[in-house]
PDB file as gemmi writes it, atoms N, CA and C in Angstrom:
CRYST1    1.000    1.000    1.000  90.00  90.00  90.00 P 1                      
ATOM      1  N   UNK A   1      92.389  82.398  35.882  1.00  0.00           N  
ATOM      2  CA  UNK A   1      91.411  83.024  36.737  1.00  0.00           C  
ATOM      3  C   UNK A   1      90.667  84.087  35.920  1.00  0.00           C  
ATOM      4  N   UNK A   2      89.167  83.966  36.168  1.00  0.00           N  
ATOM      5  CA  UNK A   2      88.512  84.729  35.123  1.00  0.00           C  
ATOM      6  C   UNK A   2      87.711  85.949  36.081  1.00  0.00           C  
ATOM      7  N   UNK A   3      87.923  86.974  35.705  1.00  0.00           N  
ATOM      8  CA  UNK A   3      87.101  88.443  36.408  1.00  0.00           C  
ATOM      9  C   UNK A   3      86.170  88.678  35.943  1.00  0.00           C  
ATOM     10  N   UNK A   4      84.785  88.554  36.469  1.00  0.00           N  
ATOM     11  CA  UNK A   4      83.719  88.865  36.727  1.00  0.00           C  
ATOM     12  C   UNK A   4      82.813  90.120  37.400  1.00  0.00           C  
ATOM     13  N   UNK A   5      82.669  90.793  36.259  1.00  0.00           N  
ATOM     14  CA  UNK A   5      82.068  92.006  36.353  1.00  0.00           C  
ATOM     15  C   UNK A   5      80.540  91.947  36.194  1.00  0.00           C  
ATOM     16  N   UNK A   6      80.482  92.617  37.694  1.00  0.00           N  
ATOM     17  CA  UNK A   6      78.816  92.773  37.702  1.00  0.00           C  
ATOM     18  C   UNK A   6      78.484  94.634  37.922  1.00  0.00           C  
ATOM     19  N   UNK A   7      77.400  94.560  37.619  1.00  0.00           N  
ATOM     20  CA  UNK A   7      76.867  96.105  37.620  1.00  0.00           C  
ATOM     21  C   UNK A   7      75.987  96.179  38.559  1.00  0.00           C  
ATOM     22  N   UNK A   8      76.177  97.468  39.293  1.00  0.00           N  
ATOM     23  CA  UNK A   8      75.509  97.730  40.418  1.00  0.00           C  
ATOM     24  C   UNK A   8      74.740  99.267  40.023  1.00  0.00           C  
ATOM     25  N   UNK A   9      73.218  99.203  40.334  1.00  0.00           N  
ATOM     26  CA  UNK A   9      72.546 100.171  40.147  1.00  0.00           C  
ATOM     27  C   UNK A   9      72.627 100.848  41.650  1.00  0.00           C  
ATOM     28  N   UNK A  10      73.910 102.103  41.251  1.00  0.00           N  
ATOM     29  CA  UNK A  10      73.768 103.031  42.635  1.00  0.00           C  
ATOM     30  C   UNK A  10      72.690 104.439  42.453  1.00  0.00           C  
ATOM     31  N   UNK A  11      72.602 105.490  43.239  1.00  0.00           N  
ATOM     32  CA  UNK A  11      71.898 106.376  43.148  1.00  0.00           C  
ATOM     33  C   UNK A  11      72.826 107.479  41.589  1.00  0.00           C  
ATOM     34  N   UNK A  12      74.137 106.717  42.248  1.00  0.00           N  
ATOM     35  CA  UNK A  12      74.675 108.372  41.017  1.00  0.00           C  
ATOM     36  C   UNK A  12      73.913 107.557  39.471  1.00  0.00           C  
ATOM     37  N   UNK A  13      74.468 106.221  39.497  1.00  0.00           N  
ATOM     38  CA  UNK A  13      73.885 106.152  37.946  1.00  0.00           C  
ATOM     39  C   UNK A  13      72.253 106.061  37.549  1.00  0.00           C  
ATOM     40  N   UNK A  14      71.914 106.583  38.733  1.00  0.00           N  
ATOM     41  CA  UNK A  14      70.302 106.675  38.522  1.00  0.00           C  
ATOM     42  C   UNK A  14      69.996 108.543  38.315  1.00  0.00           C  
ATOM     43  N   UNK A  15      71.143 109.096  38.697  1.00  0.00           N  
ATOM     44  CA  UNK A  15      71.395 110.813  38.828  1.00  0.00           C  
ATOM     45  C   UNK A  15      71.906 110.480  36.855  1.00  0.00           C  
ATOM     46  N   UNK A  16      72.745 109.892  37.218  1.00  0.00           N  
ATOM     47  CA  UNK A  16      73.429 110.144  35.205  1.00  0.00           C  
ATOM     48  C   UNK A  16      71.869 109.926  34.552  1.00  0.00           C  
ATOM     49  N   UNK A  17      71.418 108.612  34.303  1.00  0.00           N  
ATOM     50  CA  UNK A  17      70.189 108.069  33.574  1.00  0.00           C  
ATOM     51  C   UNK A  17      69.450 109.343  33.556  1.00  0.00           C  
ATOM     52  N   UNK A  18      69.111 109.768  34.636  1.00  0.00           N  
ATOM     53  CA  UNK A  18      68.113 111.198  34.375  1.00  0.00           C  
ATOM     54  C   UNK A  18      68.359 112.072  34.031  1.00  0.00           C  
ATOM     55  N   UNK A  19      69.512 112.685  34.189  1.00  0.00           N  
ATOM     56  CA  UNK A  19      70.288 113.826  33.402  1.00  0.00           C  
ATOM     57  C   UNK A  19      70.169 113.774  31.738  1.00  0.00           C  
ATOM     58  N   UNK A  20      70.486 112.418  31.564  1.00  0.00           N  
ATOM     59  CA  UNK A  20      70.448 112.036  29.774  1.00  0.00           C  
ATOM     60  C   UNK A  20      69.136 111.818  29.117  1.00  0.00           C  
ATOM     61  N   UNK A  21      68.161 111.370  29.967  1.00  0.00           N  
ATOM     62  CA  UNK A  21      66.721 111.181  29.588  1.00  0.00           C  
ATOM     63  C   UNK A  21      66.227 113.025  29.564  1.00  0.00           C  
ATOM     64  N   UNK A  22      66.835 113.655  30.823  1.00  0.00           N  
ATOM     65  CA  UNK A  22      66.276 115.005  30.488  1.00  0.00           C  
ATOM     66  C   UNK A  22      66.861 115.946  29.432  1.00  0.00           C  
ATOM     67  N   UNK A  23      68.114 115.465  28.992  1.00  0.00           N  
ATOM     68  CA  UNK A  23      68.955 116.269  28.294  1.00  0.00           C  
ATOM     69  C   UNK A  23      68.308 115.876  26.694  1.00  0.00           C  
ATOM     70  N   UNK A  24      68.148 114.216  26.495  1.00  0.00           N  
ATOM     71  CA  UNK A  24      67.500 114.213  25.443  1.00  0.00           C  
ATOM     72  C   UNK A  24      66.393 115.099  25.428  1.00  0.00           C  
ATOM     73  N   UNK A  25      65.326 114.955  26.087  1.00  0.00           N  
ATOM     74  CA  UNK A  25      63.701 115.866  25.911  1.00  0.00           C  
ATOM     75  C   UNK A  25      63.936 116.796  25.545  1.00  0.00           C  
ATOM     76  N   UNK A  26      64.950 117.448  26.207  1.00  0.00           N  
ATOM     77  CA  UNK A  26      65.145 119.058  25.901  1.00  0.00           C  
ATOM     78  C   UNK A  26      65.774 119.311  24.498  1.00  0.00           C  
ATOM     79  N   UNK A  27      66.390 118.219  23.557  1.00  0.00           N  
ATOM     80  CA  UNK A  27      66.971 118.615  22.455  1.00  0.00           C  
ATOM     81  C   UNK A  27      65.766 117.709  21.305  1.00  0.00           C  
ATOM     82  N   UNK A  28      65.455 116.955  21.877  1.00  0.00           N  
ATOM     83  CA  UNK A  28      63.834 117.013  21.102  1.00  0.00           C  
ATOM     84  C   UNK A  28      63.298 118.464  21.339  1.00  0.00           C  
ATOM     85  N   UNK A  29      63.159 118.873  21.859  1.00  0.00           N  
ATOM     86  CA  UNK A  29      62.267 120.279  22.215  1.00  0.00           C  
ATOM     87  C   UNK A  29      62.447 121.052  21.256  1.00  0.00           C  
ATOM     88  N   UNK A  30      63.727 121.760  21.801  1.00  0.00           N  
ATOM     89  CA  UNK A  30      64.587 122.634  20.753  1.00  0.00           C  
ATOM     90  C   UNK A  30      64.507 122.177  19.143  1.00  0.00           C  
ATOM     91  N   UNK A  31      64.758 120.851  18.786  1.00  0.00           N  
ATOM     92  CA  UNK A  31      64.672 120.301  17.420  1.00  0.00           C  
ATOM     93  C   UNK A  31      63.619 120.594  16.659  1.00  0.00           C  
ATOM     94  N   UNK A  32      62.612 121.010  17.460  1.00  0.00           N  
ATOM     95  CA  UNK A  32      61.285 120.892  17.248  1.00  0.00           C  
ATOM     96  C   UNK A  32      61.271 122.184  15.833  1.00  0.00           C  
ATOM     97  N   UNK A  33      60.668 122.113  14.520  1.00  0.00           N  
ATOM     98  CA  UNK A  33      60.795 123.012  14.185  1.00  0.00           C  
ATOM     99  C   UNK A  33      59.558 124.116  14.677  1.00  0.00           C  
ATOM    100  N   UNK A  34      59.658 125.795  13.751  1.00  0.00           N  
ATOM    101  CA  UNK A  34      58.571 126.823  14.247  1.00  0.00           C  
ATOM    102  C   UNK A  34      57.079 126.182  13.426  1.00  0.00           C  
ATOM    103  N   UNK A  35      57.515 125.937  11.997  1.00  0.00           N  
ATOM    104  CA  UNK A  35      56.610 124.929  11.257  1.00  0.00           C  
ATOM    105  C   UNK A  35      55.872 123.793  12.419  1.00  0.00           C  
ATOM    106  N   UNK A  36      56.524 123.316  13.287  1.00  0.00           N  
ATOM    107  CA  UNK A  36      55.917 122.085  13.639  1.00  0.00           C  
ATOM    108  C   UNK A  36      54.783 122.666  14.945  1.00  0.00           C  
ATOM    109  N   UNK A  37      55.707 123.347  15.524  1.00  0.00           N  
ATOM    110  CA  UNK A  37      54.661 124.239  16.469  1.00  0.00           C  
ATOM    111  C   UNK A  37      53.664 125.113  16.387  1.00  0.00           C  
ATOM    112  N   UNK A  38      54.173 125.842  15.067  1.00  0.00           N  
ATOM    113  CA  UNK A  38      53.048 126.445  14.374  1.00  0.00           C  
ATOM    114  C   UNK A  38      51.357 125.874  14.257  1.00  0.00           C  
ATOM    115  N   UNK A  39      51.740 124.635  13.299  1.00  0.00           N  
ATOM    116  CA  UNK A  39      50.733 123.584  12.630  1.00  0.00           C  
ATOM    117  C   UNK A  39      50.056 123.102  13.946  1.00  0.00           C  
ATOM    118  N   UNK A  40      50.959 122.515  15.283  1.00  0.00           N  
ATOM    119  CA  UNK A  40      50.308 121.896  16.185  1.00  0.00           C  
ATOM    120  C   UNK A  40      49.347 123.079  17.033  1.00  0.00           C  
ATOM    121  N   UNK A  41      49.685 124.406  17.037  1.00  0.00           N  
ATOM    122  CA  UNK A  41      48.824 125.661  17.029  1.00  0.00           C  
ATOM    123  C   UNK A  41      47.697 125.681  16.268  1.00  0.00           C  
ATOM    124  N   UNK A  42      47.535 125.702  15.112  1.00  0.00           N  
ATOM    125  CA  UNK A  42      46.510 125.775  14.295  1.00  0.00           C  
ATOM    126  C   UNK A  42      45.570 124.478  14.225  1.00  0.00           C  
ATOM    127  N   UNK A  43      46.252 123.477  14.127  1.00  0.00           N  
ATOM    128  CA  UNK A  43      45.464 122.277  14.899  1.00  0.00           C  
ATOM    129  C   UNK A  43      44.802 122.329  16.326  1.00  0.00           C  
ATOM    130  N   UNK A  44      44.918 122.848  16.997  1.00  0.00           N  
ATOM    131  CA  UNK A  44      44.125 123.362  18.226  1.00  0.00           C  
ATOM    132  C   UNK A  44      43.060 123.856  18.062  1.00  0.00           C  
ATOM    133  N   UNK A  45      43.870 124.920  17.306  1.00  0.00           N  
ATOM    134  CA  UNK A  45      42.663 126.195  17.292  1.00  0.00           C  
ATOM    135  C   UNK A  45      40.910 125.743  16.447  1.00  0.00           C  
ATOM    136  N   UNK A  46      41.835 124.912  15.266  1.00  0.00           N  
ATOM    137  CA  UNK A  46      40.902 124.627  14.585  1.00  0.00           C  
ATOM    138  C   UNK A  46      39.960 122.949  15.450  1.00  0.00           C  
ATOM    139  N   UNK A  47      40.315 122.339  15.963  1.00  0.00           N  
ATOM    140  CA  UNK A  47      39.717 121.422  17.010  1.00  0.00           C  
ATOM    141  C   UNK A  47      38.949 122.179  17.768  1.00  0.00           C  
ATOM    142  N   UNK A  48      38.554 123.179  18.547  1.00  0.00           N  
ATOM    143  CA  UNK A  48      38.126 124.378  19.328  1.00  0.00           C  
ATOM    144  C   UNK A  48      36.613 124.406  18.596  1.00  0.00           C  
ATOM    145  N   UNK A  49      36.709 124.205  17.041  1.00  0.00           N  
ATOM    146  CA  UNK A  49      34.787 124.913  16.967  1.00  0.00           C  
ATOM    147  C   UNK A  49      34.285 124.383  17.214  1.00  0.00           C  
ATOM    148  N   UNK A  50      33.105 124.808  17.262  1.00  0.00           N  
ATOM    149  CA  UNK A  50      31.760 124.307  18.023  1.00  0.00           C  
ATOM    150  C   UNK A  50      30.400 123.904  16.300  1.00  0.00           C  
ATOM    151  N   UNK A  51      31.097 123.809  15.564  1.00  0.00           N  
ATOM    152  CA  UNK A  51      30.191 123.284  14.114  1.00  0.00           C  
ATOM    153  C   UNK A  51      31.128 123.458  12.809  1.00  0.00           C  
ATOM    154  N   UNK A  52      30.590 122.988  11.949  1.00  0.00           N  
ATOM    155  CA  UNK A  52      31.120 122.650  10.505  1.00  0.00           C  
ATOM    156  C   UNK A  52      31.219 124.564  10.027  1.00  0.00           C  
ATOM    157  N   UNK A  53      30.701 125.318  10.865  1.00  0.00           N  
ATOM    158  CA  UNK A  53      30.639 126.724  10.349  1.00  0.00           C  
ATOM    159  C   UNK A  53      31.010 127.491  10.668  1.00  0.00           C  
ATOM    160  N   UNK A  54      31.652 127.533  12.207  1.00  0.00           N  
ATOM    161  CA  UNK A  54      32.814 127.804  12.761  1.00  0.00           C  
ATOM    162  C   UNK A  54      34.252 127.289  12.288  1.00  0.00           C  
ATOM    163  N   UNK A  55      34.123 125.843  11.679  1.00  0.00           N  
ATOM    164  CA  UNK A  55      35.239 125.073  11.281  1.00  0.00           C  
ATOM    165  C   UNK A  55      35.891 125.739   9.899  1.00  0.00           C  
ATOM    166  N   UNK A  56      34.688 125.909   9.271  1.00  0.00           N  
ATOM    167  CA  UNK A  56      34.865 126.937   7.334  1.00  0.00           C  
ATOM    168  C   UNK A  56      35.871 128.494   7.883  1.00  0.00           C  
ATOM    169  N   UNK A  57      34.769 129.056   9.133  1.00  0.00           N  
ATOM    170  CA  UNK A  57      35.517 130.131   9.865  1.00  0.00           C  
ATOM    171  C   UNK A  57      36.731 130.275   9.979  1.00  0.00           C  
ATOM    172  N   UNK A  58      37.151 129.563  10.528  1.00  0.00           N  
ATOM    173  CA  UNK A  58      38.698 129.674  11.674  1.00  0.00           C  
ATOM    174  C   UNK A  58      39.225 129.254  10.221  1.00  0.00           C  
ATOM    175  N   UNK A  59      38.951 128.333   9.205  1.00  0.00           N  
ATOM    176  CA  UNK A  59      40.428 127.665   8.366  1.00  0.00           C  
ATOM    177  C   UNK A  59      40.273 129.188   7.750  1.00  0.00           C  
ATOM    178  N   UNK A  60      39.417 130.059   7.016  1.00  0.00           N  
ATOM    179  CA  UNK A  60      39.245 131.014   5.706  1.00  0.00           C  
ATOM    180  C   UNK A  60      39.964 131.850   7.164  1.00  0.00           C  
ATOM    181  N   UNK A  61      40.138 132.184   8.283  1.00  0.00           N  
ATOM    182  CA  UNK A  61      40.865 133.499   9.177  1.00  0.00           C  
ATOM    183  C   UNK A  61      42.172 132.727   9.418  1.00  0.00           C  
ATOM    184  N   UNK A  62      42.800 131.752   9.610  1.00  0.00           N  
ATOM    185  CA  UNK A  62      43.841 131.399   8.862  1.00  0.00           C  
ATOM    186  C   UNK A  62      44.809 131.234   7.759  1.00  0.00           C  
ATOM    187  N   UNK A  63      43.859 130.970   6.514  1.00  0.00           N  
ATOM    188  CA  UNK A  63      44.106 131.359   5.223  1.00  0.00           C  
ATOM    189  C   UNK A  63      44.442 132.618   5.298  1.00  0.00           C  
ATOM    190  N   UNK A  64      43.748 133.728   5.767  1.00  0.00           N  
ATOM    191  CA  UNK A  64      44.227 135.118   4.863  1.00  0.00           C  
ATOM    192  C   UNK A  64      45.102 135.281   6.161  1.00  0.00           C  
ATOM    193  N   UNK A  65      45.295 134.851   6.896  1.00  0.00           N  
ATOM    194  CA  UNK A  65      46.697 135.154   8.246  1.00  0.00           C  
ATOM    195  C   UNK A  65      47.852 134.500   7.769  1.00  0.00           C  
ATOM    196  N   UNK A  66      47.722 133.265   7.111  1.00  0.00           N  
ATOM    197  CA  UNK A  66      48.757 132.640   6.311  1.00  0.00           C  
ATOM    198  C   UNK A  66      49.032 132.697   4.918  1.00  0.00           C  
ATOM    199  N   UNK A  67      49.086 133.638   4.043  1.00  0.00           N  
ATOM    200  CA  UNK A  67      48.920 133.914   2.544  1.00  0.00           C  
ATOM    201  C   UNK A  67      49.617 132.441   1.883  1.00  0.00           C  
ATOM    202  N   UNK A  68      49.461 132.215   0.952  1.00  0.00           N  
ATOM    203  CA  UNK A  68      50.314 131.722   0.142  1.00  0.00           C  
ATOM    204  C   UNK A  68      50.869 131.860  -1.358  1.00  0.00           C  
ATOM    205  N   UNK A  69      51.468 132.277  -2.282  1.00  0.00           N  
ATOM    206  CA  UNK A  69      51.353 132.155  -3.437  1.00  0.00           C  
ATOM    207  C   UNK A  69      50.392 131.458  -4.019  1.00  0.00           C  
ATOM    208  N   UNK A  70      49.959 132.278  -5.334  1.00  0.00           N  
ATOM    209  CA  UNK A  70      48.618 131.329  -5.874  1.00  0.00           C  
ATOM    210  C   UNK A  70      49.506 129.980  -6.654  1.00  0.00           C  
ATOM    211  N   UNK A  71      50.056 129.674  -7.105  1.00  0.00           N  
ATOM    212  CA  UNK A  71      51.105 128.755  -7.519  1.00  0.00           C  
ATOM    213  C   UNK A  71      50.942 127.068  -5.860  1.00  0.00           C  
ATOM    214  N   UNK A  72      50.705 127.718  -5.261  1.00  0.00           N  
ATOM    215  CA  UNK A  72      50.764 126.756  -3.829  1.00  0.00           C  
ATOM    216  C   UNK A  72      49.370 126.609  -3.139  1.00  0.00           C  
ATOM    217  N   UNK A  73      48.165 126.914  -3.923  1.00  0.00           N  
ATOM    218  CA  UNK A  73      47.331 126.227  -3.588  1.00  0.00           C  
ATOM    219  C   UNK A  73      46.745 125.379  -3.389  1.00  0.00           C  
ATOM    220  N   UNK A  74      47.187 124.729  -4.345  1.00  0.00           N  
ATOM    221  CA  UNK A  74      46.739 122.770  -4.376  1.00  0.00           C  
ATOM    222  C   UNK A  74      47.495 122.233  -3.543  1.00  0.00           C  
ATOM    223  N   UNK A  75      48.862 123.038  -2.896  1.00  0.00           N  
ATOM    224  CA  UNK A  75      49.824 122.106  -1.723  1.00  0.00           C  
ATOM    225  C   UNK A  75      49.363 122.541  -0.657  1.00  0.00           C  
ATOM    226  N   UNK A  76      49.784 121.313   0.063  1.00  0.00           N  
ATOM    227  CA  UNK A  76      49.195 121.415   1.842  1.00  0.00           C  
ATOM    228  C   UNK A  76      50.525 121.889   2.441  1.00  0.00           C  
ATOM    229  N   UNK A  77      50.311 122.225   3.809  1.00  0.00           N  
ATOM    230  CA  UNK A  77      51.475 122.674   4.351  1.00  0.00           C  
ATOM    231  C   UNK A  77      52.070 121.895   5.086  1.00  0.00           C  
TER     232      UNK A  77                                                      
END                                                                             
């Protein structure tokens, strides 16, 4: 005699599923580095002008808000 297991979608394992879908997001979140949020900040900001001369603007008031060693100029961040 062979036992046959079937799965039943009740409300609790629809309560677990969401708990773990939310628990993941939130440790994506957290994972997130300050670098990554940073950059996705400055990518905003710099999407925001209104011309190629505003655009020169905002990167050169970034630049001197973000120094870098002269050694790290040719690298991107």
């Amino acid at each position: 005699m062979s036992t046959a297991f079937t799965y039943h979608t009740t409300q609790n394992n629809n309560i677990v599923a969401t708990l773990a879908h939310a628990a993941k997001r939130l440790g994506a979140w957290l994972s997130q580095s300050s670098d990554h949020r940073e950059r996705a900040y400055e990518e905003a900001y710099l999407a925001e002008s209104t011309d190629r001369y505003d655009l020169e603007y905002r990167m050169r008031e970034l630049a001197r808000a973000n120094p870098q060693p002269s050694w790290m100029s040719g690298l991107s961040r």
